[in-house]
C-alpha positions in Angstrom: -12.2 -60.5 -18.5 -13.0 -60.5 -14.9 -11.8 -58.4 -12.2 -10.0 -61.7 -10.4 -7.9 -62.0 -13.6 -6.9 -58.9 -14.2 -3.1 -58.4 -14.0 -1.3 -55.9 -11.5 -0.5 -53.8 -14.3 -4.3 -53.1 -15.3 -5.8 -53.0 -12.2 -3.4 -50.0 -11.4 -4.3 -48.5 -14.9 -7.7 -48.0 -13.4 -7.2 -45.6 -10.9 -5.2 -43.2 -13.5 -7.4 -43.0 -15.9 -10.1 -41.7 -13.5 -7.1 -39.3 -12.5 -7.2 -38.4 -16.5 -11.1 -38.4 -16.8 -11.8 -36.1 -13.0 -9.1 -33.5 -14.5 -10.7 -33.5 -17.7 -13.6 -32.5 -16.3 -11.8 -30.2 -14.4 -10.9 -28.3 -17.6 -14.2 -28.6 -19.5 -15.5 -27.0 -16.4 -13.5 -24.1 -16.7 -14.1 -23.8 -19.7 -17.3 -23.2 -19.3 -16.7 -21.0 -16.2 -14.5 -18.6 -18.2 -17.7 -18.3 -20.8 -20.3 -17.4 -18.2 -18.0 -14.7 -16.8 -18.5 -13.0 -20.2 -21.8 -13.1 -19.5 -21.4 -10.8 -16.7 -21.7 -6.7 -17.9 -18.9 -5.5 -15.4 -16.7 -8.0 -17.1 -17.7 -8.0 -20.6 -17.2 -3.9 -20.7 -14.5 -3.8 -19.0 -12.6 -6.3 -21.4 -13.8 -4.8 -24.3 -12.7 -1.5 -23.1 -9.6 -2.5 -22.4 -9.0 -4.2 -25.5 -10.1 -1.7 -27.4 -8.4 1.2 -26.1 -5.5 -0.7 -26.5 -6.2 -1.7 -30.3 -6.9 2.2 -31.0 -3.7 3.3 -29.3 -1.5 0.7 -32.0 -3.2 2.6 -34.8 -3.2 5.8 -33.6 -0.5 7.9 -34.6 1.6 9.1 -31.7 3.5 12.8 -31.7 5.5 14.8 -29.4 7.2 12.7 -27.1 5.0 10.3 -26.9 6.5 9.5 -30.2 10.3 9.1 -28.8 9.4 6.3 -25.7 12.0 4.9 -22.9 11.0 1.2 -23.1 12.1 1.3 -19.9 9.3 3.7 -18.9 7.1 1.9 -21.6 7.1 -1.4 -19.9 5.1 -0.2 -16.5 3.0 1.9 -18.7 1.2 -1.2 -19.8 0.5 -2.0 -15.8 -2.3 0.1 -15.5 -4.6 -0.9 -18.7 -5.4 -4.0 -16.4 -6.8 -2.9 -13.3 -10.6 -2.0 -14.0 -10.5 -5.7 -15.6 -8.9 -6.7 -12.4 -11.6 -5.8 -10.5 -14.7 -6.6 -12.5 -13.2 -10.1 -12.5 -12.6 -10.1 -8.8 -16.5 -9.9 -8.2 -18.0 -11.3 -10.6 -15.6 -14.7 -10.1 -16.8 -14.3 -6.2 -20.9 -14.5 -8.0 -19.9 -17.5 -10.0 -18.2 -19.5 -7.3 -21.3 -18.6 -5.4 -24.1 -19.7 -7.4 -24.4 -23.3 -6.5 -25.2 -21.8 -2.6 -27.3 -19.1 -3.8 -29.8 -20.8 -6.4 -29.8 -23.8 -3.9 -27.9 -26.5 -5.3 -25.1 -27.5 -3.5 -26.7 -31.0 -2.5 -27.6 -31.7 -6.0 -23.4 -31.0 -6.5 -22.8 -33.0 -3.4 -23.6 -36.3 -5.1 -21.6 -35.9 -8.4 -18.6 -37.1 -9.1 -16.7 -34.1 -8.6 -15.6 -33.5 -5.3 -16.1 -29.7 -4.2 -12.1 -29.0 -4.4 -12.1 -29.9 -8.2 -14.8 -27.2 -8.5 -12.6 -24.5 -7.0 -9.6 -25.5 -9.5 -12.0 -24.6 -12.5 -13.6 -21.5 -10.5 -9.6 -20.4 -10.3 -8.7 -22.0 -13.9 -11.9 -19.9 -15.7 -9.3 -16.7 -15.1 -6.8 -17.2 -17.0 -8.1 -16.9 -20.5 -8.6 -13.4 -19.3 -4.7 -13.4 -18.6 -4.0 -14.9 -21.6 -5.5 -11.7 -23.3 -4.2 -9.2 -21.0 -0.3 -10.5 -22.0 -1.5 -10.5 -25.5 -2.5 -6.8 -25.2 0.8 -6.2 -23.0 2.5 -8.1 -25.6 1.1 -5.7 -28.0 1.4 -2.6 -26.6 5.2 -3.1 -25.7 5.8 -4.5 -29.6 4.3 -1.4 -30.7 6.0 1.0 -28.5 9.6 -0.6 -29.2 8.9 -0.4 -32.8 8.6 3.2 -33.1 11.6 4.8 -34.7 12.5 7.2 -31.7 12.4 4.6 -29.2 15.3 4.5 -27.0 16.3 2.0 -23.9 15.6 -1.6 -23.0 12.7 -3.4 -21.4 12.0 -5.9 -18.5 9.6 -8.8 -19.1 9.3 -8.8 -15.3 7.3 -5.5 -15.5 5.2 -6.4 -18.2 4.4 -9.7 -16.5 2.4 -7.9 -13.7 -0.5 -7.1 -15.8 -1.2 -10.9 -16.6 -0.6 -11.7 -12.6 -2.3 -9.2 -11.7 -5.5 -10.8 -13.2 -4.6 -13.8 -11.7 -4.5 -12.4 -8.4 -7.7 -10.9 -8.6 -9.4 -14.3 -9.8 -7.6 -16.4 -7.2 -8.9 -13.8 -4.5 -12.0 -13.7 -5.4 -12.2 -17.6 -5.4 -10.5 -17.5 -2.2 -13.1 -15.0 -0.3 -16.0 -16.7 -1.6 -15.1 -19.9 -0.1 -14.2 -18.0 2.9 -17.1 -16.1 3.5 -20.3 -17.4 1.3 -21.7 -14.1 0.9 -22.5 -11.7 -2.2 -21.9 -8.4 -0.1 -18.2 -9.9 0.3 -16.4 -8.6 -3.0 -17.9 -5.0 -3.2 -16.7 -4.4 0.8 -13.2 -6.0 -0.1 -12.5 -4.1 -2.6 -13.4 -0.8 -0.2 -11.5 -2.7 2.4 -8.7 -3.5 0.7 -8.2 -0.1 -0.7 -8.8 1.4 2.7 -5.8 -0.7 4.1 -3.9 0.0 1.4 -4.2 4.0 2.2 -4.0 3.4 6.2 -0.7 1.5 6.0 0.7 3.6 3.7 0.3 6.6 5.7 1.2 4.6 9.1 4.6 3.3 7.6 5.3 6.9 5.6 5.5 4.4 2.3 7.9 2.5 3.6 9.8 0.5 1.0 8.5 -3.2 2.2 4.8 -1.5 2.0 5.2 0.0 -0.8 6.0 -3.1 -3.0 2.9 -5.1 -1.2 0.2 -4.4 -3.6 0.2 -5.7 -7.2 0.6 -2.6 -8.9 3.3 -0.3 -7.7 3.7 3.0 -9.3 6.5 5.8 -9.2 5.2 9.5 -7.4 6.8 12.4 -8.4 8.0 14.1 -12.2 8.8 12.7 -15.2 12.0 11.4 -14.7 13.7 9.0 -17.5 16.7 6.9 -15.9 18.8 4.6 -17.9 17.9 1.2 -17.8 20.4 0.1 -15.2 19.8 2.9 -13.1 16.1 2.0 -12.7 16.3 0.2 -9.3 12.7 -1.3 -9.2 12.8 -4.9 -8.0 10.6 -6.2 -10.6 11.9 -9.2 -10.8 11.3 -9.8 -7.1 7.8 -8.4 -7.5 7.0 -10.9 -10.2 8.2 -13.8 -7.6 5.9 -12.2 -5.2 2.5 -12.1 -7.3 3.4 -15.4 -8.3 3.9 -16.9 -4.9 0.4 -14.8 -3.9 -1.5 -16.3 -6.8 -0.4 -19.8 -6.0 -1.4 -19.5 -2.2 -4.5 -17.7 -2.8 -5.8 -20.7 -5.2 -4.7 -23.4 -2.9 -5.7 -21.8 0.0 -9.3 -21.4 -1.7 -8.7 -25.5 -2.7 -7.7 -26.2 0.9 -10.8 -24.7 2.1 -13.1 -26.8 -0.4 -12.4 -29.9 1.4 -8.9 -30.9 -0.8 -6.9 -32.3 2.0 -4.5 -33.9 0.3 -0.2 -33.8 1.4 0.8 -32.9 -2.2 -1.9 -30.0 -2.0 -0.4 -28.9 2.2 2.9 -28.8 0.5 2.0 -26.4 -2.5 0.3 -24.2 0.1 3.5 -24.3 2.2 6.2 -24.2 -1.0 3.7 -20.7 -2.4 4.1 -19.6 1.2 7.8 -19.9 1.2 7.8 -18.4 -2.8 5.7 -15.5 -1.2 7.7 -14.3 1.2 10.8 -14.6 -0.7 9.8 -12.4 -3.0 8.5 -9.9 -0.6 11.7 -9.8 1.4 14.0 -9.8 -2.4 11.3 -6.4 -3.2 11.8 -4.8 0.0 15.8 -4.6 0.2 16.0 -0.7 -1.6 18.7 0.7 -3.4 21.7 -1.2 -3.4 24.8 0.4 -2.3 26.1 -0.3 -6.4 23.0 1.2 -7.6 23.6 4.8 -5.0 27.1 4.9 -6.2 26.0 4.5 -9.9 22.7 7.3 -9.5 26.0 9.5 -8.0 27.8 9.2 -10.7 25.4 9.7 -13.5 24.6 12.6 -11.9 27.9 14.5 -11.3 30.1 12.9 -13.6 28.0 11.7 -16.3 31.4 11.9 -19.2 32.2 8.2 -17.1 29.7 6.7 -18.4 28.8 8.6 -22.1 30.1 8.3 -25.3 30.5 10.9 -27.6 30.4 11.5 -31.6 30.7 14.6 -33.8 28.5 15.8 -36.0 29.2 19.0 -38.5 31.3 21.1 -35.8 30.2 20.0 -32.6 30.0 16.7 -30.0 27.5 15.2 -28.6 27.9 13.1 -25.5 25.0 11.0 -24.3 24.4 7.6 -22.0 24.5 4.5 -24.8 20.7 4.4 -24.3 20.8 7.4 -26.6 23.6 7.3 -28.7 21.2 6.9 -31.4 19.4 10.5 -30.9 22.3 12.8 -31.5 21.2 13.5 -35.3 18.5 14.6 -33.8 20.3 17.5 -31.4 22.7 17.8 -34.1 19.6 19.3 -36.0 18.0 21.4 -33.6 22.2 23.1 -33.2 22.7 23.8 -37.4 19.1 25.3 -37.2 19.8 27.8 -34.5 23.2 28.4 -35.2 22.2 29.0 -38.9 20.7 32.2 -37.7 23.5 33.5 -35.2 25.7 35.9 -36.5 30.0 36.8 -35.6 31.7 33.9 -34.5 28.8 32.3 -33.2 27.3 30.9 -36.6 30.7 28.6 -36.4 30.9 28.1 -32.3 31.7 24.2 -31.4 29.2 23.4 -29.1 29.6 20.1 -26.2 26.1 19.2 -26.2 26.0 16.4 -22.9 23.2 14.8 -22.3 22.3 14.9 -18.0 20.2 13.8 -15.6 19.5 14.0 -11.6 19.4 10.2 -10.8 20.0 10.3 -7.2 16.6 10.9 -6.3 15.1 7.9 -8.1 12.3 7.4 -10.8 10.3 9.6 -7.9 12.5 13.1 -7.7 11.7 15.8 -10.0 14.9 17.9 -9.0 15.8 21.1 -11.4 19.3 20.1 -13.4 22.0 22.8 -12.5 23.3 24.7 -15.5 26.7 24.2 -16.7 29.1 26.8 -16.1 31.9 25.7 -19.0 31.5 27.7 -22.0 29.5 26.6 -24.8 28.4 23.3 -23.4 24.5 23.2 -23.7 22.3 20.1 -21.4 19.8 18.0 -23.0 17.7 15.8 -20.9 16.8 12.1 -21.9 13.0 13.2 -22.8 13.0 14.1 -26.4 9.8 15.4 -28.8 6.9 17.8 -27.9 8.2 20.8 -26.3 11.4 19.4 -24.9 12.1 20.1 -28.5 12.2 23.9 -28.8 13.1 24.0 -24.9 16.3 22.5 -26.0 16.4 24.9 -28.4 16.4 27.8 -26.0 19.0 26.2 -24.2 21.3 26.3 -27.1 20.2 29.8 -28.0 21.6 31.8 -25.2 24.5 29.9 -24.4 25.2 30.9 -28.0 24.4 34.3 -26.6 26.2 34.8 -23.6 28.5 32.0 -23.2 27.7 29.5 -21.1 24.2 27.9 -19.1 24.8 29.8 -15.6 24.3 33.1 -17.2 21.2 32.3 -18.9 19.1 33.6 -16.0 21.1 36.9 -16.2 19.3 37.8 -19.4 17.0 40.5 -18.7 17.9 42.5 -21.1 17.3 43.0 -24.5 19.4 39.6 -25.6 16.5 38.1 -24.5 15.1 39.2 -27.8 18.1 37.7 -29.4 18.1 34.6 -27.9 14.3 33.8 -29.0 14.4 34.5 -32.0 17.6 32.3 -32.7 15.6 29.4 -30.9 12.3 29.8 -32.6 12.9 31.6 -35.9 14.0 28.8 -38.2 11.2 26.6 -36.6 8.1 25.2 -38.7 6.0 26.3 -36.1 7.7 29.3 -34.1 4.2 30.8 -32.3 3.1 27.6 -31.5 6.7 26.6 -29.8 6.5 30.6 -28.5 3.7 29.4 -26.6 4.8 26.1 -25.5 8.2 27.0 -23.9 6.4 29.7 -22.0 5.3 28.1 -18.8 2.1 29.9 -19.3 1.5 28.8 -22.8 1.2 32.6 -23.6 2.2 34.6 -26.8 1.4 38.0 -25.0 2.9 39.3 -21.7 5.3 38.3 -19.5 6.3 35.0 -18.5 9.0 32.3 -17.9 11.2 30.3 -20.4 11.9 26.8 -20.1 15.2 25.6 -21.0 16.9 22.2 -19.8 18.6 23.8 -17.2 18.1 27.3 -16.1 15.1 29.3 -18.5 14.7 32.9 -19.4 12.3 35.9 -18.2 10.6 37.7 -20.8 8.8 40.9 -20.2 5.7 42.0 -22.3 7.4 44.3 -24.3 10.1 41.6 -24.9 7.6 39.5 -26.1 6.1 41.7 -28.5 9.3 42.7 -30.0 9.9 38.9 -30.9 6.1 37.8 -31.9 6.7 40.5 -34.2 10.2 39.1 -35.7 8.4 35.9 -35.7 5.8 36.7 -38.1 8.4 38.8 -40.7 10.5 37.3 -43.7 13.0 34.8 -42.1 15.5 35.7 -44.3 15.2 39.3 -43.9 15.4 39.4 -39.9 18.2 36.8 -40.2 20.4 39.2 -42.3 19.7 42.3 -40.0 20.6 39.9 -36.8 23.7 39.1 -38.5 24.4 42.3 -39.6 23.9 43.8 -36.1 25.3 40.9 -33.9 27.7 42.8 -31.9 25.3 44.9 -30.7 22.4 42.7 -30.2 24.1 40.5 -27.9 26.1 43.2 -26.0 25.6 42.6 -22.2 23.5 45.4 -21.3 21.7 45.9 -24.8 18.2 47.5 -24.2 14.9 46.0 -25.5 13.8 49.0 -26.9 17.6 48.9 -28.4 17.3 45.7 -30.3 13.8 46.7 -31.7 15.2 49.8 -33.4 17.7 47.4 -34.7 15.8 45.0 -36.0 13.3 47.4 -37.3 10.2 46.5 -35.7 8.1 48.7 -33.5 9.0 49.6 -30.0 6.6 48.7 -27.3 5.4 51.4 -25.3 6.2 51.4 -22.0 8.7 49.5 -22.0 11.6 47.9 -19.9 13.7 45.1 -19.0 13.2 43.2 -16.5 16.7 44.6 -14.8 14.9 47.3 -14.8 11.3 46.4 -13.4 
């Protein structure tokens, strides 16, 4: 059939199916792009490195507290597996999108086909198998981490997304200064450049709140603070608009500069203009009025917002987050008080769980102690040492009554207290050493406890290694026998140690009396 008697209909079928054929190439060349980046070493280790530490971490069996994750502290943990990958992508995309200019043949490219713009949609397309596998190892890691049977909290996909954007990002960029600036020495001096801004505007704004959420990754300074979920306060969501808006007008920007001139691609460039700043106004609003009120309340009136159940003869109270941990408290509370003695072995204990929320994910404040008797804190990190710190905790409010006076024992209930906390323990010299803050099992040193710890002078310390390495049963019975006297106020060291039939240390006093 000849062109002059071709309907309307198929002459205008012509035109699309070189549409169809120009973006198929568009894809195939891509495709090829993403295989010759793992040709490149910086992105070929990387990868497998990340990969791999990722694969070993699933297997690998996970104890102390790492066994017992937030997910809501789990979900930005997978944000920095990405970055070396983030990088090696960066420059190496920059080589690749250079190549035709540095071997030479951009006038041998100049008469296919393919116009140049197409050639910068598969230089930014050849990225995101690389995404693909970073949100399958996110994917992964997250799966693994919620899985666990300690796990506690909820989640958001808007964090984990930031790994995956992030690689885009870092492709789109790198596209984006090659066509800018056709030189090899350009990705190794932007990414020094780009750190050094990072570190100058930080400092020049004091990490104000819109700075802080400009780069792709934003972490959290300060302690190791576990928040409820709804008392997080990041704007992730906002942040995932943000690298999203970024990634789009990095690409077309990088397409706009290849000669693509086009209105529908001037109005993507303007929409992922408008997308960016959206999000970067949304991520730079701070704590919400709501959200102070709510970090206030957790804090100083936490029962508002807890529920509580009993278990054997006393209540635990925790944020629903952690409702599920209480058999776990409720089993550090029958160990310890199984070795107390008088009214003690049958004291109901209020264990409430707390936290100091009002300073954010960043603070790292000390918890007051409680001064109502016989109500013990737990904190919302559970395994590891919090374990026998907790145990302390309980210990010498079993001793003296209640939290505030725990930093009033420097006498020989010190002795006392330890022993209850560490003696019906698996593994009492090993926790001896981990609750000191000098991980010491001789001489003096600090106690940590949830709230306020405990002092222990040398002497007092070998007074209880001692206890620790006798018959359990037999210092249990002399403990109860004697536990009017051993947890008088006032009670010497060298007191108890007579009374408990060990050795008393030479030399020595309580710290009342140091």
């Amino acid at each position: 059939m000849s062109l002059a008697t071709k309907t309307p209909a198929e002459s205008a079928a012509v035109p699309e199916d070189d549409q169809r054929r120009a973006w198929a190439a568009v894809f195939a060349l891509a495709r090829f792009e993403a295989r010759d980046l793992l040709r490149y070493i910086p992105v070929l280790v990387t990868l497998v490195l990340y990969v791999g530490y990722a694969a070993w971490t699933l297997f690998h069996q996970h104890d102390g507290m790492d066994a017992f994750p937030a997910l809501q502290d789990a979900d930005r943990a997978t944000q920095a597996g990405p970055l070396l990958l983030g990088i090696a992508l960066f420059v190496c995309v920059n080589r690749c999108t250079l190549r035709s200019r540095k071997r030479g043949t951009d006038r041998q490219f100049d008469v296919l086909v393919m116009e140049p713009w197409r050639r910068t949609v598969a230089h930014v397309l050849s990225v995101t198998p690389f995404a693909a596998v970073t949100a399958l190892v996110v994917l992964g890691e997250f799966t693994r981490q919620a899985l666990r049977a300690g796990a506690v909290g909820h989640g958001s996909p808007a964090e984990l997304a930031v790994g995956p954007l992030y690689v885009l990002l870092c492709g789109a960029f790198g596209v984006l200064l090659a066509r800018l600036v056709p030189s090899t020495f350009a990705a190794p001096v932007g990414v020094i450049g780009l750190f050094v801004l990072s570190v100058f505007v930080s400092a020049g704004t004091n990490d104000a709140e819109w700075t802080r959420w400009l780069p792709p990754i934003v972490g959290e300074d300060g302690g190791n603070t576990v928040l409820p979920s709804d008392l997080i306060g990041r704007p992730a969501a906002w942040h995932a608009l943000y690298l999203t808006g970024l990634i789009l007008l990095l690409a077309l920007c990088a397409v706009l500069a290849s000669g693509g001139r086009t209105l529908s691609l001037k109005a993507g460039a303007a929409g992922a203009l408008a997308l960016t700043l959206a999000g970067a106004v949304g991520q730079a609003g701070g704590a919400s009025p709501e959200l102070t009120a709510a970090r206030e309340q957790a804090s100083v009136a936490p029962h508002r917002d807890q529920s509580c159940v009993r278990r054997g003869g006393s209540t635990y109270c925790a944020f629903p987050e952690w409702s599920v941990r209480a058999g776990d408290w409720a089993g550090v509370v029958d160990r310890v008080q199984s070795l107390a003695g008088g009214t003690a072995a049958r004291q109901p204990l209020l264990v409430r769980q707390r936290v100091e929320a009002r300073y954010g994910l960043g603070g790292d404040s000390a918890i007051d102690p409680l001064t109502t008797p016989y109500q013990v804190t737990v904190g919302t990190r559970w395994g590891g040492n919090r374990v026998p710190e907790f145990a302390v905790g309980v210990a010498y409010v079993l001793v003296a009554g209640d939290e505030s006076k725990g930093g009033e024992l420097c006498d020989g209930r010190v002795v006392t207290a330890m022993w209850l906390a560490l003696g019906g323990d698996p593994h009492p010299m090993a926790d001896l050493a981990n609750v000191r803050l000098d991980d010491s099992v001789t001489g003096s040193a600090y106690v940590l406890a949830p709230t306020s710890g405990l002092s222990m002078t040398a002497g007092q310390t070998d007074v209880v290694r001692e206890l620790l390495h006798r018959p359990r049963g037999e210092v249990t019975a002399s403990v109860r026998r004697h536990w009017t006297e051993l947890t008088a106020p006032g009670v010497s060291t060298a007191r108890v140690a007579r009374v408990l039939g060990t050795e008393v240390p030479k030399g020595a006093k309580d710290c009342a009396e140091e």
